[in-house]
N, C-alpha and C positions, 0 to 999 in steps of 0.2 A: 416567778412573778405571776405567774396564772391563779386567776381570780383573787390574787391579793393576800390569800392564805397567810404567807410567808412574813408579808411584810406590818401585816396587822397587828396593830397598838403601837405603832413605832411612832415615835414623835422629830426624833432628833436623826438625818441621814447624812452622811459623808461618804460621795465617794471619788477616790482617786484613782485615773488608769496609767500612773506614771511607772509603774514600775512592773508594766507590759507591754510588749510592740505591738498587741495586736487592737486596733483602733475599737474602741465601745463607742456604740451608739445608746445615747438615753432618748426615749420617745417620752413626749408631754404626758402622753395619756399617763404613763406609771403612776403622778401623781396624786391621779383620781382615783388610784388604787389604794389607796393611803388614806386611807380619810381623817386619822390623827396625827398625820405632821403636819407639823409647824417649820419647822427645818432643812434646808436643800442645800447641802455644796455640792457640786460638782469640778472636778479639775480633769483636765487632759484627754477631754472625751469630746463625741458630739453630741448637742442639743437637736434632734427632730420633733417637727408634727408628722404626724402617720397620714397622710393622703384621704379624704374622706371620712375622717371615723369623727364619730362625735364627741367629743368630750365632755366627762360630764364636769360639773362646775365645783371647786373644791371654797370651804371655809375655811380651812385651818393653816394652810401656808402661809405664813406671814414673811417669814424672810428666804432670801434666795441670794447663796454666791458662788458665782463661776469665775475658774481660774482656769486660762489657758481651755478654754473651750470654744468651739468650731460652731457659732451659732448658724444653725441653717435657714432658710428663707422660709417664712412663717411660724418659727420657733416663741418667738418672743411676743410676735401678735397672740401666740395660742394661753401663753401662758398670763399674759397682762388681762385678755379680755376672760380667761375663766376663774383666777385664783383671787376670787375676791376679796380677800383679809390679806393679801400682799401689802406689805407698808416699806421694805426693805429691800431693796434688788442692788448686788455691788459685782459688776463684772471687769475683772484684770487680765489683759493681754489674753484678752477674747480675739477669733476672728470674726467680725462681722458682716455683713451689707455694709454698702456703702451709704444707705441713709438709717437710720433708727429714727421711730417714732413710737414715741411714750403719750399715747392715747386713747381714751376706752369710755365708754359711760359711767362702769362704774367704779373705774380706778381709784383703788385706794392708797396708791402710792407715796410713801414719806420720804422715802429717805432712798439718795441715786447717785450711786458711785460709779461714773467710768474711767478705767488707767490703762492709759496707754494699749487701749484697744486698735487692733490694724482692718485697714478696709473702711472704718468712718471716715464721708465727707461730710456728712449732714445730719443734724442731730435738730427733730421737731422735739419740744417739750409744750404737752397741752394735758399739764395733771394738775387739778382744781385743789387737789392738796396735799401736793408737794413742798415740803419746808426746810428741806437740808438736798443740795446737790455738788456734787463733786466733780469735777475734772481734771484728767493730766493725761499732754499728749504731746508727740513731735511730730506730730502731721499736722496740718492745713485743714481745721473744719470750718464747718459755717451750720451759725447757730438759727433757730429760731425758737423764740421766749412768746409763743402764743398766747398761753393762758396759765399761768403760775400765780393764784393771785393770792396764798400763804406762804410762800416762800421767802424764808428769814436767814438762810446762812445758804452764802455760796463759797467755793474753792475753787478756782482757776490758776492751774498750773501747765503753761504751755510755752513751747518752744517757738512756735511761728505767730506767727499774724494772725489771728484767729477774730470772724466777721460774725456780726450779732445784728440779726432783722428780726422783722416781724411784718405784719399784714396791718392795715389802719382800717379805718371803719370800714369804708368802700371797697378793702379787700384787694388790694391794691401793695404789690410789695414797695417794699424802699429795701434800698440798700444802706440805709445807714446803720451803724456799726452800734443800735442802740437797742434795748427791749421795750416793751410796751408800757408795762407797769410793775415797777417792783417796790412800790412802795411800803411793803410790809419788809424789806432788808435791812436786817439789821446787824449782821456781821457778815466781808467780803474778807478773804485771805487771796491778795492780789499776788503770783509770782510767774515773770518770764524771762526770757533772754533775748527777745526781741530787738527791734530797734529801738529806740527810745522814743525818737519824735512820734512814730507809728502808735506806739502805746499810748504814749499822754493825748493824743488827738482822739484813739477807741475811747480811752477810758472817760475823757473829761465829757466825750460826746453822750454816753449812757451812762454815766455816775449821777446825771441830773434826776436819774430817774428813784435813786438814792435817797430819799426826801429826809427816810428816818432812818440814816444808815448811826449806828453806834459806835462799832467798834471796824476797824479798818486796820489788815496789815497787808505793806507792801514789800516786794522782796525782787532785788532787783542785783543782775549778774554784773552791770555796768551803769554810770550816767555820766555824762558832762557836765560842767558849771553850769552851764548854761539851764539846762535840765532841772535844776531845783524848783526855778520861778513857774516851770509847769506842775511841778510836782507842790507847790504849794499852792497854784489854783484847784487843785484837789479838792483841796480845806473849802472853796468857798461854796462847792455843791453837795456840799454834806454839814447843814448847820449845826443839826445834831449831834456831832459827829462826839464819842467823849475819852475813847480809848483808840490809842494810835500808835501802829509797831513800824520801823521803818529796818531794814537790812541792805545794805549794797557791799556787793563786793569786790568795785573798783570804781573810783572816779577818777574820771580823765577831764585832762584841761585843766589840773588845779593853780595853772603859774597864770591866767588869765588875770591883767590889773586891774579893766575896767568890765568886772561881773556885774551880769543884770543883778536888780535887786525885786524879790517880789512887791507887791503894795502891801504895806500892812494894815490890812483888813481883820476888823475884833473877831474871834473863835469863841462864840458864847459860852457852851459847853464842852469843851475840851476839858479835861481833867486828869488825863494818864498819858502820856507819851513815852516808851521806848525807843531806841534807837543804838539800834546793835550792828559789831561789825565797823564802828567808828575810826575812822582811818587817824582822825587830827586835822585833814585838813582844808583849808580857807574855806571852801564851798562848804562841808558838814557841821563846819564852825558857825557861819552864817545862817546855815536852817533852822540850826537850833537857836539861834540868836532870835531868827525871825518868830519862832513859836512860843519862844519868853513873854516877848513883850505884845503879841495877840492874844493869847491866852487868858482871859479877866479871869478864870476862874481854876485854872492849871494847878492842880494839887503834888504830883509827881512825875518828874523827867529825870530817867535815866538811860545813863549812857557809857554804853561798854565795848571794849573794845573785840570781845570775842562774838564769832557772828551765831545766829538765831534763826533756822529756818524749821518748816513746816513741813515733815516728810511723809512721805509713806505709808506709813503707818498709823496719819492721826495723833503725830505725838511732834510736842514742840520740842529741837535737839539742839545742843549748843557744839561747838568746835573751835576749839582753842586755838590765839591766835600769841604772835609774839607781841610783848608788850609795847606799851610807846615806851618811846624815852623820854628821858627828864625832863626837856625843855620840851618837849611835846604836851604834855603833861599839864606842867605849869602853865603853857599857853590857852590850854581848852579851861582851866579854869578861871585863870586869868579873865577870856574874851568872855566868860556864863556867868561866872558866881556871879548875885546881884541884879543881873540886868530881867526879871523876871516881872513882868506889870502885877501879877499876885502877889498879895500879901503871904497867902498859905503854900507859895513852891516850895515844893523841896525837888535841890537838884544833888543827883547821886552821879558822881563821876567815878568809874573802877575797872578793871581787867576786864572779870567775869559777871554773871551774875550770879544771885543764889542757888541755881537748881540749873543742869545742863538740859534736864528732860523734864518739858512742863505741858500740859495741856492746855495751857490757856498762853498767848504771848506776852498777859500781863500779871501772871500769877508772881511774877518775880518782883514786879514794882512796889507790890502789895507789903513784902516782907523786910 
Protein backbone atom coordinates (compact mmCIF):
# COMPACT_ATOMS: atom_id res chain seq x y z
CA UNK A 1 0.00 0.00 0.00
CA UNK A 2 2.99 2.51 0.48
CA UNK A 3 2.67 5.48 -1.56
CA UNK A 4 -0.21 4.05 -3.47
CA UNK A 5 2.09 2.51 -6.23
CA UNK A 6 0.27 -0.85 -6.15
CA UNK A 7 -3.01 0.33 -6.06
CA UNK A 8 -2.91 2.99 -8.87
CA UNK A 9 -5.66 3.19 -11.75
CA UNK A 10 -7.87 0.96 -9.72
CA UNK A 11 -11.39 1.97 -9.92
CA UNK A 12 -13.34 -0.91 -8.76
CA UNK A 13 -12.15 -2.77 -4.88
CA UNK A 14 -13.46 -5.70 -3.04
CA UNK A 15 -12.21 -7.03 -0.21
CA UNK A 16 -13.21 -9.87 1.75
CA UNK A 17 -11.34 -11.33 5.24
CA UNK A 18 -13.75 -14.18 5.49
CA UNK A 19 -11.75 -16.79 4.75
CA UNK A 20 -8.84 -15.85 7.29
CA UNK A 21 -8.93 -15.91 11.17
CA UNK A 22 -6.58 -13.40 11.29
CA UNK A 23 -8.55 -9.93 11.89
CA UNK A 24 -7.68 -7.03 8.94
CA UNK A 25 -7.86 -3.73 9.78
CA UNK A 26 -8.66 -1.16 6.81
CA UNK A 27 -7.57 2.48 7.73
CA UNK A 28 -9.73 5.53 5.95
CA UNK A 29 -6.63 7.02 4.72
CA UNK A 30 -6.00 3.87 2.02
CA UNK A 31 -8.63 5.70 0.19
CA UNK A 32 -6.76 8.79 -0.42
CA UNK A 33 -4.40 6.45 -1.90
CA UNK A 34 -6.53 5.65 -4.70
CA UNK A 35 -7.45 8.57 -6.34
CA UNK A 36 -9.47 6.49 -9.13
CA UNK A 37 -11.85 4.50 -7.28
CA UNK A 38 -15.02 4.83 -7.32
CA UNK A 39 -15.79 1.48 -5.52
CA UNK A 40 -15.28 0.11 -1.92
CA UNK A 41 -16.76 -3.22 -0.46
CA UNK A 42 -15.47 -4.29 2.35
CA UNK A 43 -16.68 -7.53 4.36
CA UNK A 44 -15.43 -9.05 7.55
CA UNK A 45 -12.81 -6.75 8.61
CA UNK A 46 -12.35 -3.50 10.55
CA UNK A 47 -13.03 0.16 9.38
CA UNK A 48 -10.39 2.57 11.22
CA UNK A 49 -9.22 6.42 11.17
CA UNK A 50 -5.44 6.44 11.97
CA UNK A 51 -5.27 8.81 15.09
CA UNK A 52 -3.93 12.33 13.93
CA UNK A 53 -3.20 11.92 10.28
CA UNK A 54 -4.66 14.05 7.99
CA UNK A 55 -6.54 12.83 5.33
CA UNK A 56 -6.54 14.08 2.24
CA UNK A 57 -9.97 14.55 0.54
CA UNK A 58 -11.01 12.07 -2.23
CA UNK A 59 -13.47 12.87 -5.57
CA UNK A 60 -13.90 9.81 -6.84
CA UNK A 61 -15.62 7.27 -4.28
CA UNK A 62 -18.90 7.38 -5.03
CA UNK A 63 -20.30 4.17 -3.47
CA UNK A 64 -19.31 2.23 -0.34
CA UNK A 65 -20.48 -1.31 1.03
CA UNK A 66 -19.71 -2.91 4.20
CA UNK A 67 -20.72 -6.34 5.27
CA UNK A 68 -20.10 -7.59 8.42
CA UNK A 69 -17.57 -5.00 9.33
CA UNK A 70 -16.52 -3.71 12.86
CA UNK A 71 -16.96 0.04 12.35
CA UNK A 72 -14.65 1.97 14.86
CA UNK A 73 -15.30 5.14 16.51
CA UNK A 74 -14.49 7.95 14.11
CA UNK A 75 -14.54 5.59 11.14
CA UNK A 76 -17.59 6.82 9.34
CA UNK A 77 -17.28 10.64 10.52
CA UNK A 78 -13.74 10.30 8.42
CA UNK A 79 -15.12 8.99 5.61
CA UNK A 80 -18.56 10.96 5.28
CA UNK A 81 -16.82 14.49 5.89
CA UNK A 82 -13.68 13.65 3.17
CA UNK A 83 -15.16 11.55 0.18
CA UNK A 84 -16.91 14.07 -1.42
CA UNK A 85 -18.75 12.42 -4.57
CA UNK A 86 -20.01 9.57 -1.96
CA UNK A 87 -23.86 9.18 -3.13
CA UNK A 88 -24.15 5.51 -2.00
CA UNK A 89 -23.20 4.07 1.47
CA UNK A 90 -25.02 0.39 2.26
CA UNK A 91 -23.88 -1.30 5.46
CA UNK A 92 -25.06 -5.06 6.69
CA UNK A 93 -24.70 -6.64 10.10
CA UNK A 94 -22.09 -3.94 10.71
CA UNK A 95 -20.83 -3.47 14.37
CA UNK A 96 -21.39 -0.08 15.15
CA UNK A 97 -21.63 2.86 17.94
CA UNK A 98 -24.47 3.01 19.41
CA UNK A 99 -25.46 6.43 17.84
CA UNK A 100 -24.66 7.04 13.92
CA UNK A 101 -24.77 10.37 12.39
CA UNK A 102 -25.09 11.12 8.75
CA UNK A 103 -23.91 14.70 8.84
CA UNK A 104 -21.24 16.97 7.00
CA UNK A 105 -21.42 20.17 4.95
CA UNK A 106 -20.67 18.84 2.06
CA UNK A 107 -22.37 15.60 2.10
CA UNK A 108 -23.29 14.34 -0.93
CA UNK A 109 -25.06 11.41 0.20
CA UNK A 110 -28.08 9.50 -1.99
CA UNK A 111 -28.65 6.58 -1.22
CA UNK A 112 -28.41 4.74 2.71
CA UNK A 113 -28.84 1.23 3.55
CA UNK A 114 -28.77 -0.01 7.02
CA UNK A 115 -29.61 -4.10 7.92
CA UNK A 116 -29.63 -5.35 10.75
CA UNK A 117 -26.55 -3.52 11.97
CA UNK A 118 -25.75 -4.38 16.08
CA UNK A 119 -24.84 -1.74 18.71
CA UNK A 120 -27.41 1.15 16.82
CA UNK A 121 -29.72 3.01 19.35
CA UNK A 122 -29.73 6.20 17.55
CA UNK A 123 -29.56 7.10 14.20
CA UNK A 124 -29.41 11.29 13.32
CA UNK A 125 -30.05 11.79 9.48
CA UNK A 126 -29.11 15.54 8.55
CA UNK A 127 -28.21 14.84 4.66
CA UNK A 128 -29.71 17.76 2.41
CA UNK A 129 -29.68 15.28 -0.35
CA UNK A 130 -30.63 12.14 0.63
CA UNK A 131 -33.48 10.57 -1.63
CA UNK A 132 -33.60 6.86 -1.00
CA UNK A 133 -33.13 5.36 2.69
CA UNK A 134 -33.39 1.91 3.91
CA UNK A 135 -33.91 0.25 7.15
CA UNK A 136 -34.05 -3.32 8.79
CA UNK A 137 -33.46 -4.15 12.32
CA UNK A 138 -34.63 -6.17 15.54
CA UNK A 139 -33.50 -3.93 17.88
CA UNK A 140 -35.13 -0.86 19.43
CA UNK A 141 -33.75 2.50 17.75
CA UNK A 142 -34.75 5.79 17.80
CA UNK A 143 -34.78 8.02 14.85
CA UNK A 144 -34.15 11.51 14.29
CA UNK A 145 -35.22 12.99 10.57
CA UNK A 146 -33.34 16.56 11.09
CA UNK A 147 -33.05 17.63 7.75
CA UNK A 148 -33.92 15.37 4.73
CA UNK A 149 -35.56 17.73 2.60
CA UNK A 150 -35.20 15.46 -0.98
CA UNK A 151 -36.08 12.38 0.36
CA UNK A 152 -38.64 10.44 -1.88
CA UNK A 153 -38.48 6.69 -1.08
CA UNK A 154 -38.23 5.15 2.40
CA UNK A 155 -37.92 1.18 3.60
CA UNK A 156 -38.69 0.47 7.19
CA UNK A 157 -38.47 -3.01 8.20
CA UNK A 158 -38.34 -3.64 11.94
CA UNK A 159 -39.16 -5.79 14.40
CA UNK A 160 -39.76 -3.55 17.69
CA UNK A 161 -41.28 -0.36 18.26
CA UNK A 162 -39.15 1.89 16.55
CA UNK A 163 -39.46 6.14 17.73
CA UNK A 164 -39.08 9.00 15.21
CA UNK A 165 -38.30 12.74 16.69
CA UNK A 166 -36.80 15.64 15.60
CA UNK A 167 -35.96 19.24 17.05
CA UNK A 168 -38.85 22.15 16.30
CA UNK A 169 -37.67 25.57 15.55
CA UNK A 170 -36.79 26.52 19.25
CA UNK A 171 -34.71 23.38 19.14
CA UNK A 172 -36.53 21.88 21.64
CA UNK A 173 -36.99 18.04 21.33
CA UNK A 174 -40.36 16.21 21.34
CA UNK A 175 -40.88 13.03 21.61
CA UNK A 176 -43.30 12.33 19.10
CA UNK A 177 -43.02 9.45 16.92
CA UNK A 178 -43.09 11.82 13.80
CA UNK A 179 -40.27 13.66 11.40
CA UNK A 180 -40.15 17.02 10.51
CA UNK A 181 -40.85 17.42 6.84
CA UNK A 182 -41.06 14.87 4.36
CA UNK A 183 -43.02 16.09 2.05
CA UNK A 184 -41.09 15.33 -1.06
CA UNK A 185 -42.13 11.16 -0.07
CA UNK A 186 -43.20 9.54 -2.45
CA UNK A 187 -42.95 5.85 -1.96
CA UNK A 188 -42.85 4.20 1.85
CA UNK A 189 -42.47 0.19 1.93
CA UNK A 190 -44.10 -0.14 5.53
CA UNK A 191 -43.24 -3.85 7.15
CA UNK A 192 -43.14 -4.98 11.04
CA UNK A 193 -44.14 -7.51 13.43
CA UNK A 194 -44.91 -5.24 16.09
CA UNK A 195 -47.98 -4.53 17.89
CA UNK A 196 -50.47 -3.46 15.89
CA UNK A 197 -52.18 -0.64 17.94
CA UNK A 198 -48.47 0.63 18.72
CA UNK A 199 -47.86 0.77 14.92
CA UNK A 200 -51.06 2.53 13.54
CA UNK A 201 -50.77 5.34 16.50
CA UNK A 202 -46.47 5.85 14.97
CA UNK A 203 -47.60 5.56 11.67
CA UNK A 204 -50.93 7.69 11.46
CA UNK A 205 -48.95 10.24 13.87
CA UNK A 206 -45.98 10.83 11.05
CA UNK A 207 -47.76 9.66 7.85
CA UNK A 208 -49.45 13.27 8.03
CA UNK A 209 -46.15 14.38 7.10
CA UNK A 210 -46.79 12.34 3.75
CA UNK A 211 -48.49 15.08 2.05
CA UNK A 212 -47.43 13.77 -1.59
CA UNK A 213 -46.85 10.26 -0.65
CA UNK A 214 -47.82 8.02 -4.05
CA UNK A 215 -47.30 4.79 -3.69
CA UNK A 216 -47.56 2.90 -0.19
CA UNK A 217 -46.93 -0.78 0.78
CA UNK A 218 -47.73 -2.33 3.98
CA UNK A 219 -46.83 -5.64 5.13
CA UNK A 220 -47.88 -6.86 8.27
CA UNK A 221 -47.04 -10.37 10.35
CA UNK A 222 -50.51 -10.08 12.13
CA UNK A 223 -53.92 -7.66 12.55
CA UNK A 224 -57.20 -7.82 14.27
CA UNK A 225 -60.67 -6.91 12.87
CA UNK A 226 -60.68 -4.34 14.53
CA UNK A 227 -57.35 -3.06 13.13
CA UNK A 228 -58.55 -2.50 9.49
CA UNK A 229 -60.56 0.73 10.57
CA UNK A 230 -57.07 2.05 11.62
CA UNK A 231 -55.48 0.80 8.84
CA UNK A 232 -57.90 2.65 6.44
CA UNK A 233 -57.36 5.87 8.37
CA UNK A 234 -54.03 5.50 6.50
CA UNK A 235 -55.85 6.36 3.32
CA UNK A 236 -57.01 9.79 4.69
CA UNK A 237 -53.34 11.23 5.23
CA UNK A 238 -52.07 10.36 2.23
CA UNK A 239 -54.61 12.25 -0.45
CA UNK A 240 -52.30 11.54 -3.03
CA UNK A 241 -51.83 8.46 -2.40
CA UNK A 242 -52.36 6.21 -6.10
CA UNK A 243 -50.67 2.83 -5.74
CA UNK A 244 -51.43 0.60 -2.75
CA UNK A 245 -49.74 -3.01 -1.75
CA UNK A 246 -51.31 -4.46 1.41
CA UNK A 247 -49.80 -8.31 2.74
CA UNK A 248 -50.81 -9.76 6.22
CA UNK A 249 -50.10 -12.89 7.22
CA UNK A 250 -52.72 -13.65 9.79
CA UNK A 251 -55.91 -12.08 10.98
CA UNK A 252 -57.17 -12.64 14.27
CA UNK A 253 -60.65 -12.00 15.59
CA UNK A 254 -62.32 -12.89 12.25
CA UNK A 255 -65.65 -14.52 13.98
CA UNK A 256 -66.31 -10.76 15.54
CA UNK A 257 -70.31 -9.97 14.44
CA UNK A 258 -70.39 -6.61 15.28
CA UNK A 259 -67.00 -5.23 13.41
CA UNK A 260 -66.14 -1.67 13.37
CA UNK A 261 -66.67 -0.22 10.07
CA UNK A 262 -64.33 2.64 8.78
CA UNK A 263 -66.13 6.02 7.33
CA UNK A 264 -66.20 5.91 3.88
CA UNK A 265 -64.18 8.86 3.11
CA UNK A 266 -63.65 9.43 -1.17
CA UNK A 267 -59.83 8.31 -2.11
CA UNK A 268 -59.35 10.97 -4.94
CA UNK A 269 -56.45 9.33 -6.54
CA UNK A 270 -56.17 5.96 -5.72
CA UNK A 271 -55.79 4.01 -8.99
CA UNK A 272 -53.74 0.57 -8.33
CA UNK A 273 -54.39 -1.50 -5.17
CA UNK A 274 -52.92 -4.86 -4.46
CA UNK A 275 -53.56 -7.14 -1.94
CA UNK A 276 -51.68 -10.19 -1.35
CA UNK A 277 -51.73 -13.06 0.90
CA UNK A 278 -55.72 -12.79 1.13
CA UNK A 279 -56.85 -15.21 3.56
CA UNK A 280 -61.06 -14.98 2.48
CA UNK A 281 -61.89 -13.75 5.41
CA UNK A 282 -64.91 -11.17 6.69
CA UNK A 283 -62.35 -8.54 7.80
CA UNK A 284 -60.18 -8.74 4.23
CA UNK A 285 -63.50 -9.05 2.53
CA UNK A 286 -64.56 -5.73 4.09
CA UNK A 287 -61.27 -3.65 3.22
CA UNK A 288 -61.60 -4.47 0.12
CA UNK A 289 -65.23 -3.65 0.04
CA UNK A 290 -64.40 -0.45 1.67
CA UNK A 291 -61.69 0.64 -1.07
CA UNK A 292 -64.34 -0.24 -4.09
CA UNK A 293 -66.57 2.07 -3.22
CA UNK A 294 -63.92 5.09 -2.10
CA UNK A 295 -62.13 4.93 -4.78
CA UNK A 296 -63.77 7.48 -7.64
CA UNK A 297 -61.02 6.78 -9.82
CA UNK A 298 -59.61 2.95 -8.95
CA UNK A 299 -58.42 1.50 -12.24
CA UNK A 300 -57.07 -2.05 -10.79
CA UNK A 301 -57.57 -4.23 -7.63
CA UNK A 302 -56.10 -7.30 -7.35
CA UNK A 303 -56.32 -9.95 -5.04
CA UNK A 304 -54.32 -13.08 -4.53
CA UNK A 305 -54.13 -15.48 -2.44
CA UNK A 306 -50.24 -16.06 -2.35
CA UNK A 307 -48.29 -13.66 -0.05
CA UNK A 308 -45.85 -10.63 -1.48
CA UNK A 309 -43.19 -9.36 0.54
CA UNK A 310 -40.10 -7.07 0.02
CA UNK A 311 -36.80 -8.85 1.02
CA UNK A 312 -33.31 -8.44 1.16
CA UNK A 313 -32.39 -8.01 -1.50
CA UNK A 314 -34.48 -5.17 -3.09
CA UNK A 315 -36.39 -7.63 -4.98
CA UNK A 316 -40.40 -8.17 -4.71
CA UNK A 317 -40.77 -12.23 -3.97
CA UNK A 318 -43.80 -14.25 -3.87
CA UNK A 319 -44.61 -17.61 -1.72
CA UNK A 320 -47.07 -20.01 -2.46
CA UNK A 321 -49.71 -20.45 -0.44
CA UNK A 322 -52.58 -23.31 -0.45
CA UNK A 323 -55.65 -22.43 -2.38
CA UNK A 324 -59.08 -21.27 -1.10
CA UNK A 325 -61.72 -23.51 -1.47
CA UNK A 326 -64.65 -23.32 -3.52
CA UNK A 327 -67.16 -21.76 -1.42
CA UNK A 328 -64.37 -19.47 -0.23
CA UNK A 329 -63.83 -18.43 -3.65
CA UNK A 330 -67.38 -17.90 -4.67
CA UNK A 331 -67.84 -15.88 -1.48
CA UNK A 332 -64.97 -13.17 -2.15
CA UNK A 333 -66.50 -12.79 -5.46
CA UNK A 334 -69.63 -12.91 -4.60
CA UNK A 335 -69.25 -9.83 -1.66
CA UNK A 336 -66.48 -7.66 -4.77
CA UNK A 337 -67.53 -8.25 -8.16
CA UNK A 338 -69.80 -5.06 -8.85
CA UNK A 339 -69.53 -3.11 -5.76
CA UNK A 340 -66.87 -0.86 -7.28
CA UNK A 341 -67.95 3.31 -7.31
CA UNK A 342 -65.59 3.24 -10.83
CA UNK A 343 -66.80 2.97 -13.85
CA UNK A 344 -63.15 1.87 -15.16
CA UNK A 345 -62.40 -1.09 -11.95
CA UNK A 346 -61.11 -3.86 -12.90
CA UNK A 347 -61.19 -6.47 -10.27
CA UNK A 348 -58.78 -9.66 -10.66
CA UNK A 349 -59.52 -12.17 -8.13
CA UNK A 350 -56.72 -15.53 -8.45
CA UNK A 351 -54.13 -17.83 -6.68
CA UNK A 352 -50.97 -16.27 -7.68
CA UNK A 353 -49.83 -13.44 -9.55
CA UNK A 354 -48.00 -13.00 -12.77
CA UNK A 355 -44.33 -12.81 -11.72
CA UNK A 356 -43.24 -14.39 -8.02
CA UNK A 357 -40.08 -11.84 -8.36
CA UNK A 358 -40.90 -8.28 -9.21
CA UNK A 359 -39.34 -4.93 -8.40
CA UNK A 360 -42.07 -2.85 -8.25
CA UNK A 361 -45.27 -4.28 -5.91
CA UNK A 362 -47.41 -3.19 -8.71
CA UNK A 363 -45.67 -4.48 -11.81
CA UNK A 364 -48.11 -7.37 -11.56
CA UNK A 365 -51.37 -5.44 -11.68
CA UNK A 366 -50.13 -3.75 -14.74
CA UNK A 367 -50.06 -7.21 -16.75
Amino acid sequence: MAGGRLLSGIERLTLDNLATAKIFSFSCHIISQIPSLTYLSLANCSLRQVPNLVLTQSNSLQELDLCGVTVLSGALECILANCLSLHSLSMENCTVLSKLIFRGPNLELKSLSLSFCRGVKEIELCASNLATFKFESVDMVNFRFDHVPKLESMILDYKQENRMSYYDDDHHRTDLLIVKDLSRMKSLIFSTTSSMREVFRSLSMWINKFCNLSQLSIQLSSISSDDFVSLARVFESCPRLQEFHLNIELVKNIDVKDMRRPPELIHPELKKVEITNHSGTKPEIEFALYILKTAICLEQMQISRCSKIYNRRGRWVGFDKPPWSKETLEMIHEQLQGQAISENARLTIQHSFVSLNSRSPFNNVNN
